[in-house]
Steps between C-alpha positions, in 0.01 A plus 500: 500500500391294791511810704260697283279191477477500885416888462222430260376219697504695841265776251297277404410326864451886602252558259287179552485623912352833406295302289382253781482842706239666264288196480510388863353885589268479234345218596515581865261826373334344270375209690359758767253635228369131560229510736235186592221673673370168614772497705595738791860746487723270691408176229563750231819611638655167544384408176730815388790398679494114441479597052794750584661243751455257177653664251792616748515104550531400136781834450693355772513154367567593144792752691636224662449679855306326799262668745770354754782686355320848479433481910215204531708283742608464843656699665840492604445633810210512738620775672597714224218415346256628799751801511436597103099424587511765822718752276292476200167530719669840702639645167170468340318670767736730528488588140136551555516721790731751372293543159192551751678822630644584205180509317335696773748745573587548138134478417587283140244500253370166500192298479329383874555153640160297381653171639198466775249539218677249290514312761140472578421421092741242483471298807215628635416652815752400720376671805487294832463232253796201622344252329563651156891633615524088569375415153682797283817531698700154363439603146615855594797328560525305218482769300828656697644206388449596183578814445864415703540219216435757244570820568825489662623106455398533102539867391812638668684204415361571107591811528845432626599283286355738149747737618786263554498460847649816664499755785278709292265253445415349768410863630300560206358114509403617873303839415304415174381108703368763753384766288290204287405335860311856600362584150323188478332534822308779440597641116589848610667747726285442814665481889369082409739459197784667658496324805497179348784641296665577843458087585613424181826674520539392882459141374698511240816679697450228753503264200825581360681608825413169729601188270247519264247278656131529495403377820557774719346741222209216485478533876523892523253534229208237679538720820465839327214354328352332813506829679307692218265290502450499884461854478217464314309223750 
């Protein structure tokens, strides 16, 4: 009897994670559709990922879970932890490099890079223009903050945890954080959505193989970020 109850009980904790699941993507689409156009892209954005950071906040709490136990803590080690940052950094651009030739040599069918023009209508024109890299660049990194909180310190452990914590999915948890990570970026098949996909996954590897702290994702994800935008100065 007791055992069955545990059974039923272990159901029932699955089903309210997939349930947490559906609404924490839901509102982390929804709240994109948002838009205050009194306000420029990058107060916009943060005002996405602060509501999603929110409600990942309030799950947590209600979970019984800290920010601290999913990876928001110090590290143990310094030196591991600037280790996992330089790994995660060279994977990523790795990953990047090797779906550049592949998509050249194998000429894939997708959509054209429009990052530069984004660029320019989001932040504005960013050429020779320091001043406005100075202003832009710590909220750039804010927002990497963010998106490590979320996307990999939230949703793989989520997912992980609706499929009862095993091999399979934590590989799974992995894939779909990075497949969501890329689609949001740029809602389609476009070289922009799949490279972000390719951070994603990179991140979230990095994630899950180095201790499971944030920091050196964090860190990783700032200098990425920093660089992309330096390429547009």
């Amino acid at each position: 009897m007791n055992s069955h109850k545990s059974r039923l009980s272990h159901h029932n904790n699955l089903w309210i994670l997939w349930f947490d699941i559906t609404l924490y993507i839901g509102v982390m689409f929804l709240i994109r559709e948002v838009y205050f156009l009194q306000f420029n892209f990058i107060t916009n954005g943060l005002f996405w990922s602060f509501s999603t950071l929110i409600l990942a906040t309030f799950l947590l709490k209600v979970r019984g879970i800290t920010w601290k136990e999913i990876g928001l803590r110090k590290p143990d080690s310094f030196k591991k932890a600037l280790l996992a940052t330089i790994f995660i950094f060279s994977f990523t651009i790795i990953s990047i490099l090797i779906f550049q030739m592949l998509k050249d040599s194998l000429s894939l069918n997708i959509s054209p890079d429009q990052s530069q023009q984004q660029a320019a209508s989001k932040f504005g024109d960013m050429s020779d223009n320091w001043g406005l890299f100075l202003i832009i660049i710590p909220f750039i990194w804010l927002q990497s903050m963010l998106e490590e909180l979320l996307d990999r310190g939230f949703l793989i452990n989520w997912f992980e945890k609706a499929l009862s914590s095993t091999w399979f999915a934590t590989v799974f948890a992995v894939i779909v954080q990075a497949l969501i990570f890329g689609f949001r970026h740029s809602y389609d098949l476009s070289e922009r959505s799949i490279t972000v996909a390719l951070i994603g996954l990179a991140m979230g590897i990095g994630y899950v193989c180095f201790g499971r702290n944030l920091w050196p994702l964090i860190i990783a994800h700032c200098i990425l970020n920093t660089m992309s935008m330096l390429d547009r100065v």
